[in-house]
Every structure is written in C-alpha cells, then in structure tokens.
ChimeraX commands (.cxc) that place a marker at each C-alpha (Angstrom):
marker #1 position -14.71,-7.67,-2.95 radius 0.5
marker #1 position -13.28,-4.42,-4.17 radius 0.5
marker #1 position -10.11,-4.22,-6.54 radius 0.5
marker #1 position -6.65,-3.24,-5.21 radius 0.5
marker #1 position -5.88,0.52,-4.57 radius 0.5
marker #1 position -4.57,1.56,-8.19 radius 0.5
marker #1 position -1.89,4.79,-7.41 radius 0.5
marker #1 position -1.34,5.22,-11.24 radius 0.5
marker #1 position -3.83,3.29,-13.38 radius 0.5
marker #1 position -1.37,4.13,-16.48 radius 0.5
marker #1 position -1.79,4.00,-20.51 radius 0.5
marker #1 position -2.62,0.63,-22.08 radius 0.5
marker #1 position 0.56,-0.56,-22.64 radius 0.5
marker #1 position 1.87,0.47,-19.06 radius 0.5
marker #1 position 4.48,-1.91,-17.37 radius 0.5
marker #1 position 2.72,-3.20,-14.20 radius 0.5
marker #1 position 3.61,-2.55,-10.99 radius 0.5
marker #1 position 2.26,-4.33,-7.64 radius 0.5
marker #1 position 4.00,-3.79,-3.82 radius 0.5
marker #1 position 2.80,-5.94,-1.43 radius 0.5
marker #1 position 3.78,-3.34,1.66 radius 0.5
marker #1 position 3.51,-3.42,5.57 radius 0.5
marker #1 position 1.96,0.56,6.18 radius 0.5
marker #1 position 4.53,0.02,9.50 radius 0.5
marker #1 position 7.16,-1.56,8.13 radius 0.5
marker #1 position 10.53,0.56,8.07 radius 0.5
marker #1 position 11.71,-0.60,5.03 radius 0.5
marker #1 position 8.50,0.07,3.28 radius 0.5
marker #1 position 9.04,3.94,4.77 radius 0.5
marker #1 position 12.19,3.97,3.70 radius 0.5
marker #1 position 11.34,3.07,0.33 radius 0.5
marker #1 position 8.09,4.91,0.03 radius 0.5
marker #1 position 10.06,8.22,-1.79 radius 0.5
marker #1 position 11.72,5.92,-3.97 radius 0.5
marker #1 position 8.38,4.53,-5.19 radius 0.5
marker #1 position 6.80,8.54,-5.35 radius 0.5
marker #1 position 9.68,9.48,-7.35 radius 0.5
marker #1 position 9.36,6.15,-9.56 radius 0.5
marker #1 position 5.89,7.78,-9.85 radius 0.5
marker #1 position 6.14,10.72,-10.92 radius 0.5
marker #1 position 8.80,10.14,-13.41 radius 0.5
marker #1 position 7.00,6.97,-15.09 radius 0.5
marker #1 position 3.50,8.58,-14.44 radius 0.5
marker #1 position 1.80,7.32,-17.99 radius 0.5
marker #1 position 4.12,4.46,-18.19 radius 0.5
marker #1 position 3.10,2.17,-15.39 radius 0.5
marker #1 position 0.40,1.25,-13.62 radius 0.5
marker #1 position 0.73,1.17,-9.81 radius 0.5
marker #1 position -0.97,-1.34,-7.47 radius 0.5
marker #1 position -1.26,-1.74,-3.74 radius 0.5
marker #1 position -2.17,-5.15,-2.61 radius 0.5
marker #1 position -1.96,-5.09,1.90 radius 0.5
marker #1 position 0.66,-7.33,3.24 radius 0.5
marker #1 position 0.63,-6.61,7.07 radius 0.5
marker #1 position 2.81,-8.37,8.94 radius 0.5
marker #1 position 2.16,-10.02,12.21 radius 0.5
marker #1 position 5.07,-8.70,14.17 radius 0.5
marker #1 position 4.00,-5.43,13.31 radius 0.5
marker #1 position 0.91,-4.61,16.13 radius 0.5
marker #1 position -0.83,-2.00,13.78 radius 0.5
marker #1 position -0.02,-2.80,10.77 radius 0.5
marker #1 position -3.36,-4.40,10.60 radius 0.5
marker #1 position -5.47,-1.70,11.43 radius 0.5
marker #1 position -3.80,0.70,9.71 radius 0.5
marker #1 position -4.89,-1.39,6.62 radius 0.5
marker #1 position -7.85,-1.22,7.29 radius 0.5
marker #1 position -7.87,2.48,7.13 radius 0.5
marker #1 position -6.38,2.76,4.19 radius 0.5
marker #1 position -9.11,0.47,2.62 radius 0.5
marker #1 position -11.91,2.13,4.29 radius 0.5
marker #1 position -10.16,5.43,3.01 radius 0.5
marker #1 position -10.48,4.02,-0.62 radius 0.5
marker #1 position -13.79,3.11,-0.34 radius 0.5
marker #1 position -14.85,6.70,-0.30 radius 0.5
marker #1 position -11.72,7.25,-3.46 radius 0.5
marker #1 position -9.11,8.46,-1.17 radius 0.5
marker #1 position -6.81,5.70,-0.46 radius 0.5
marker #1 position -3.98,7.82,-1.66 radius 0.5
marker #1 position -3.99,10.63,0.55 radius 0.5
marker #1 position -4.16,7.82,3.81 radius 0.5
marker #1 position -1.83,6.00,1.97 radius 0.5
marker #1 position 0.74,9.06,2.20 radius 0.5
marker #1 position -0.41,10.38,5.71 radius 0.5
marker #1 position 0.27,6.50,7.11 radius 0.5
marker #1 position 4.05,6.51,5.64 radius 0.5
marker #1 position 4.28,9.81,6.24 radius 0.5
marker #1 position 3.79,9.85,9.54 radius 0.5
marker #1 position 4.72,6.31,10.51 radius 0.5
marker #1 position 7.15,6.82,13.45 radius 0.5
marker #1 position 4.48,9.01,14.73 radius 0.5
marker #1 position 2.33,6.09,15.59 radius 0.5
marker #1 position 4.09,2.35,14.49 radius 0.5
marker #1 position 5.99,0.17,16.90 radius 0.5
marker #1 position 3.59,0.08,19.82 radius 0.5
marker #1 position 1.33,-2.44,20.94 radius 0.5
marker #1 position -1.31,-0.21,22.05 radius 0.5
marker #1 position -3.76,0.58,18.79 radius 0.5
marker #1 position -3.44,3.54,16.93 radius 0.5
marker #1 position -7.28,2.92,15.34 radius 0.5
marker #1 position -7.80,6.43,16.77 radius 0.5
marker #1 position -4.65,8.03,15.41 radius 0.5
marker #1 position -5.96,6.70,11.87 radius 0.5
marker #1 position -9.31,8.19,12.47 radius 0.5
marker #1 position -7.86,11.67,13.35 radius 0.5
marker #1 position -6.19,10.89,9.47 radius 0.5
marker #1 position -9.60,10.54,8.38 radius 0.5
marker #1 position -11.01,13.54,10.08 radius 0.5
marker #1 position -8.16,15.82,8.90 radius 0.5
marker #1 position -8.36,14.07,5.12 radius 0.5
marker #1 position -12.44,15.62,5.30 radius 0.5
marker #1 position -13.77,11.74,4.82 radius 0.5
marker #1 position -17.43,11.08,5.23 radius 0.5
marker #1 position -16.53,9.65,8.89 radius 0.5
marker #1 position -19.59,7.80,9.37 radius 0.5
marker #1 position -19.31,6.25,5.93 radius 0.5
marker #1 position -15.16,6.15,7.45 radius 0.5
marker #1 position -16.60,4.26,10.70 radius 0.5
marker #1 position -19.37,2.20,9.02 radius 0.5
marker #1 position -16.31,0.99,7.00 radius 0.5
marker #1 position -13.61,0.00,9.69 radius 0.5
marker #1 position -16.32,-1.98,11.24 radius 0.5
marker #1 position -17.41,-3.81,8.68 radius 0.5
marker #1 position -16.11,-7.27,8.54 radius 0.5
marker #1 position -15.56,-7.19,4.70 radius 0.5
marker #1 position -13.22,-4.50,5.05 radius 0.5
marker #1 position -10.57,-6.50,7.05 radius 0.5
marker #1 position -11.62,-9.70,4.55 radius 0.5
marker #1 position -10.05,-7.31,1.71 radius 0.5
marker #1 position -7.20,-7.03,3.69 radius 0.5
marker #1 position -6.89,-10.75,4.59 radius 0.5
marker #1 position -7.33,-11.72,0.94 radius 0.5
marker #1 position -4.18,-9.83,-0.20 radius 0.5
marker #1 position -1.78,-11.07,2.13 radius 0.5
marker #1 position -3.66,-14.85,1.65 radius 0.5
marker #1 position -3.00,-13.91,-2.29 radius 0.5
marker #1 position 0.78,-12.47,-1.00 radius 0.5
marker #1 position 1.57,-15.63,0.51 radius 0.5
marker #1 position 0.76,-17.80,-2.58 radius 0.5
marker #1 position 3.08,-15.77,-4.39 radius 0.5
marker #1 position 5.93,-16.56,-2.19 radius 0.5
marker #1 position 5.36,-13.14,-0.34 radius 0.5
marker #1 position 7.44,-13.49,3.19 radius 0.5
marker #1 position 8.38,-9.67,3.61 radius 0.5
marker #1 position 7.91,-5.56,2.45 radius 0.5
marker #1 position 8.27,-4.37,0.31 radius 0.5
marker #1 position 7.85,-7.37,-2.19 radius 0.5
marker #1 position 7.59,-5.87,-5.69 radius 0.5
marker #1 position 6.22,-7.57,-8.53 radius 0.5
marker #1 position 7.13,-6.13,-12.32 radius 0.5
marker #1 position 4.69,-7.53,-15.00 radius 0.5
marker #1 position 4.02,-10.32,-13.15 radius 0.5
marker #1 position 7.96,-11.45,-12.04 radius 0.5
marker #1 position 8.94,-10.78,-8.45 radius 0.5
marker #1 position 11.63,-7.93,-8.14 radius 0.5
marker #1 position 14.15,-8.79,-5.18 radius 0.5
marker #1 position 15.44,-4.88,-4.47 radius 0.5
marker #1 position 18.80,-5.17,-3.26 radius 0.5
marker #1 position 19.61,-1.13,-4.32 radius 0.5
marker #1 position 17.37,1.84,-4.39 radius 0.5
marker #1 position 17.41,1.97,-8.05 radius 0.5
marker #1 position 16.54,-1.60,-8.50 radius 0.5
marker #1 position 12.77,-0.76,-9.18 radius 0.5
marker #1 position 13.65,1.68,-12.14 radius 0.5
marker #1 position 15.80,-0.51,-13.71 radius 0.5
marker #1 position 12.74,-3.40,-13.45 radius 0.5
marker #1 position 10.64,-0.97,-15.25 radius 0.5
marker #1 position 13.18,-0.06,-17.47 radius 0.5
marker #1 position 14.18,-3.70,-18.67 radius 0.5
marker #1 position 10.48,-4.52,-18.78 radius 0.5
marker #1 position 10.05,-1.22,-20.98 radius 0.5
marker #1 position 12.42,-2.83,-23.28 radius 0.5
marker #1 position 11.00,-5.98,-23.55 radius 0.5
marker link #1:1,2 radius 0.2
marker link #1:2,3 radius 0.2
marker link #1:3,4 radius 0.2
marker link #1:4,5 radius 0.2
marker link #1:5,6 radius 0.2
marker link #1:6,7 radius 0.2
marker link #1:7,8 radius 0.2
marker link #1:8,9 radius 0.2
marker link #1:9,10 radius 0.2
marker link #1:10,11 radius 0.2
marker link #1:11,12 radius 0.2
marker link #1:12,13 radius 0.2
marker link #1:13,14 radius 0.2
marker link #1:14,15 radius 0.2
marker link #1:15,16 radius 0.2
marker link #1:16,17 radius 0.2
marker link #1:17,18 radius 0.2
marker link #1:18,19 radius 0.2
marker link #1:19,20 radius 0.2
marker link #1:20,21 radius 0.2
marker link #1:21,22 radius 0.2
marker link #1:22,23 radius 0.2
marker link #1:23,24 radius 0.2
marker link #1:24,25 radius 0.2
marker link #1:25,26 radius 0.2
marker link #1:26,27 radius 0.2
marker link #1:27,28 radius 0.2
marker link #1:28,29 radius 0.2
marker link #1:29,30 radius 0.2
marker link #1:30,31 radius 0.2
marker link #1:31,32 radius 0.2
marker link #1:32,33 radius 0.2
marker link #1:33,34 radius 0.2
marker link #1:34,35 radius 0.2
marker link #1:35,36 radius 0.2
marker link #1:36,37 radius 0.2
marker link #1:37,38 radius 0.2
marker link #1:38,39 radius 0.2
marker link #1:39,40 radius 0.2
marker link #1:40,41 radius 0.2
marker link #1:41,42 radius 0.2
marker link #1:42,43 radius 0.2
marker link #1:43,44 radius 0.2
marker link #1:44,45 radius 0.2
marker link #1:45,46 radius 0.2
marker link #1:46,47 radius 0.2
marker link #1:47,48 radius 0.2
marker link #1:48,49 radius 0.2
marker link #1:49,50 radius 0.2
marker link #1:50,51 radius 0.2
marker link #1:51,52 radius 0.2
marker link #1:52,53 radius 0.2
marker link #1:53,54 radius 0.2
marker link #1:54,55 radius 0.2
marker link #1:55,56 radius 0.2
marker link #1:56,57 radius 0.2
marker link #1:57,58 radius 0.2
marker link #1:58,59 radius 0.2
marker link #1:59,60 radius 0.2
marker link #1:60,61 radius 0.2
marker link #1:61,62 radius 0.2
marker link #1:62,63 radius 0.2
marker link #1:63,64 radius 0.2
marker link #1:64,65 radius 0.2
marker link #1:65,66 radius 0.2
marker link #1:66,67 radius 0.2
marker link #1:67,68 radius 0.2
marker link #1:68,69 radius 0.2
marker link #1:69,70 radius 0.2
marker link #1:70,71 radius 0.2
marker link #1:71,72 radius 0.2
marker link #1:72,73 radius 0.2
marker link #1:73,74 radius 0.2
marker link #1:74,75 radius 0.2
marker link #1:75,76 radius 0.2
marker link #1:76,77 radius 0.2
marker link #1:77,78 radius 0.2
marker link #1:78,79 radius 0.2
marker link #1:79,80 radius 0.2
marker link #1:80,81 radius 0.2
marker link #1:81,82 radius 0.2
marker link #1:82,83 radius 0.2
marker link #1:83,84 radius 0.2
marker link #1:84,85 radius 0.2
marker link #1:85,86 radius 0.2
marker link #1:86,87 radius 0.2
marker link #1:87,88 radius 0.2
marker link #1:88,89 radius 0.2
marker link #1:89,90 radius 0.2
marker link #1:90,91 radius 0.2
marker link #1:91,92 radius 0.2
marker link #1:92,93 radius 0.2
marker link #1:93,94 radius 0.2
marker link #1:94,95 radius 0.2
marker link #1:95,96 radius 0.2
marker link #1:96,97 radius 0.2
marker link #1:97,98 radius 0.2
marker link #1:98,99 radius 0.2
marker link #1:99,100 radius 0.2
marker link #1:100,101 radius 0.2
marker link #1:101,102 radius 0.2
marker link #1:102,103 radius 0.2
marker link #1:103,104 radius 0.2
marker link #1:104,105 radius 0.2
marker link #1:105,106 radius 0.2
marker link #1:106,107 radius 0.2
marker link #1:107,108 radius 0.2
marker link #1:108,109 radius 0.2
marker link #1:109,110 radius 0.2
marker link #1:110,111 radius 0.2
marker link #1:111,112 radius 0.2
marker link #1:112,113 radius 0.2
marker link #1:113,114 radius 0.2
marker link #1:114,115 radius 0.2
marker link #1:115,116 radius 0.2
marker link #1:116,117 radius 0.2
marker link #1:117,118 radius 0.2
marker link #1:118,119 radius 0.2
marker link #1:119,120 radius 0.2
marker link #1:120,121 radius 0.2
marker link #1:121,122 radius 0.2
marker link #1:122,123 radius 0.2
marker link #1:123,124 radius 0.2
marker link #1:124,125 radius 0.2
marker link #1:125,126 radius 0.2
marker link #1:126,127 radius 0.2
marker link #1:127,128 radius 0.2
marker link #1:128,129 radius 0.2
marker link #1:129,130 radius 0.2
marker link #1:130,131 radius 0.2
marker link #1:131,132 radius 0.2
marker link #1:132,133 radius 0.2
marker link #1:133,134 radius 0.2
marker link #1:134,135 radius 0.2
marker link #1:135,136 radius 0.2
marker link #1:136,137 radius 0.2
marker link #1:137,138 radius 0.2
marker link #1:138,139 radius 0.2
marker link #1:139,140 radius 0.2
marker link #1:140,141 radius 0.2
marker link #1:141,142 radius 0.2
marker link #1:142,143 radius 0.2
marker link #1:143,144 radius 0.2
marker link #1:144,145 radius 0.2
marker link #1:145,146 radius 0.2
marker link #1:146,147 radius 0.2
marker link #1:147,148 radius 0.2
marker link #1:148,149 radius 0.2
marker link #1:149,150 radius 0.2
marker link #1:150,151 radius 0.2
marker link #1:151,152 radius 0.2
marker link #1:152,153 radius 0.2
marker link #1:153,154 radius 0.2
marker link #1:154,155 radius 0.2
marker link #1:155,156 radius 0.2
marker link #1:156,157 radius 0.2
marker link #1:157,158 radius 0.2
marker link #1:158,159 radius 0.2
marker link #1:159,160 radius 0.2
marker link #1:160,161 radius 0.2
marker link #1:161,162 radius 0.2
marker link #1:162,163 radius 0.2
marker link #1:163,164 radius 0.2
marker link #1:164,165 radius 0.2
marker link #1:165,166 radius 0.2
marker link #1:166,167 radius 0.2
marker link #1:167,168 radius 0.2
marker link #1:168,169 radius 0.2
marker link #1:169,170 radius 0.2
marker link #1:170,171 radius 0.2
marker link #1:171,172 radius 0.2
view
C-alpha cells in the first residue's frame, strides 16, 4: 500500500503535521488557505501529511479521494489536491457523481489518463483510501479537519490554532 500524500516532507527535525480532511467538506475548504499559508511560512519546518477521511454524508467525497490518490500515484497529488478545494462548490453537495468532473481535473492537470483510469479502477486505490479513514477512526477521528501535531490531536477552535500547535511543539 502506498504512503500518505506528503505536501512538505520537511528537514529532519520538522514538527509533524497530519489532517485527516473530507476533499467536500466545508470546513476543510474553509480551512484549506489557512493550512497553504501555514505552508508556506513553516515550509522547512514541518512536514505535511494527508491521510483521506471521507465522510459518509458527503456523496463524493469518496470518489474524489480516489482521484486524488490516483493523482499521486503518477506524483501529482498536490495539484488535484488544490484543484478539488479549489473548486469544491463547483462540484460537492450533490448526489449525482462528479467521477467525471475529477477526470476533466486530470485531463487539464496533463496526467497519463490511462495510467489516471487504470488507477480509479483499481480496487487498491479505494483500499488506500479505506485504510486511512479505518486508521482515522482508531485515532478517535469523527470529523474534518482533524489535525494531529507530533502525534497529539489539535482540536482548532480559531484559525490560528494550527500555528500556535506548531509553534508550542517548536518549543518543545
């Protein structure tokens, strides 16, 4: 089974960063340029991991997973991972599936779409998924975005609650 998406793999002594997210949940939208600009600020400091936590009340949540994991399979998770949050009120919230809005993502992102397709399809692509959210749960996951700062679950209550985790953990 293949690793976690890594956004920042960071310096040896980087804090650690994992966000179990929901690529159509609202909060994890909302909070999605909080996280670039913790980013870009920290970009050496921490190392940044995606673990797929879709929840079942969200219809495509799923399948948009799935893209993003088929996207890092050919090293561009990334770029789907922006054009999903970027674009999520283009497509979230419906019960019809948006499989084919995600390929267009593909298409436009210049991924090897039979390597794109080969990967949606395959059944260990949406085990990946599962695993994470299984993994999520057995943290004590229940919604996105859960954060976890070297290892200790971050409740965020304010939108600077994620720098200050890295900060304190920074400290020591």
């Amino acid at each position: 089974m293949s690793p976690s998406p890594s956004l920042d793999p960071g310096d040896s002594d980087a804090v650690s960063i994992v966000e179990f997210l929901d690529f159509e949940c609202e909060a994890c939208a909302a909070y999605h340029p909080v996280v670039e600009d913790v980013r870009e600020k920290y970009e050496s400091e921490i190392r940044f991991v995606v673990r797929y936590f879709p929840l079942p009340s969200h219809p495509n949540s799923g399948t948009a997973a799935v893209a993003a994991e088929a996207a890092a399979q050919q090293g561009r998770f990334e770029d789907m991972y922006r054009a999903l949050f970027e674009r999520q009120t283009q497509w979230s919230h419906t019960t019809e599936s948006r499989a084919p809005v995600f390929r267009d993502y593909a298409v436009e992102l210049g991924l090897d779409m039979e390597a794109y397709d080969d990967a949606v399809a395959d059944p260990a692509t949406g085990a990946r998924v599962r695993a994470d959210f299984d993994e999520g749960r057995a943290l004590g996951v229940s919604s996105t975005p859960t954060f976890f700062v070297d290892g200790e679950s971050l409740a965020i209550q304010r939108w600077g609650d994620l720098e200050s985790a890295i900060l304190d953990a920074q400290r020591g």
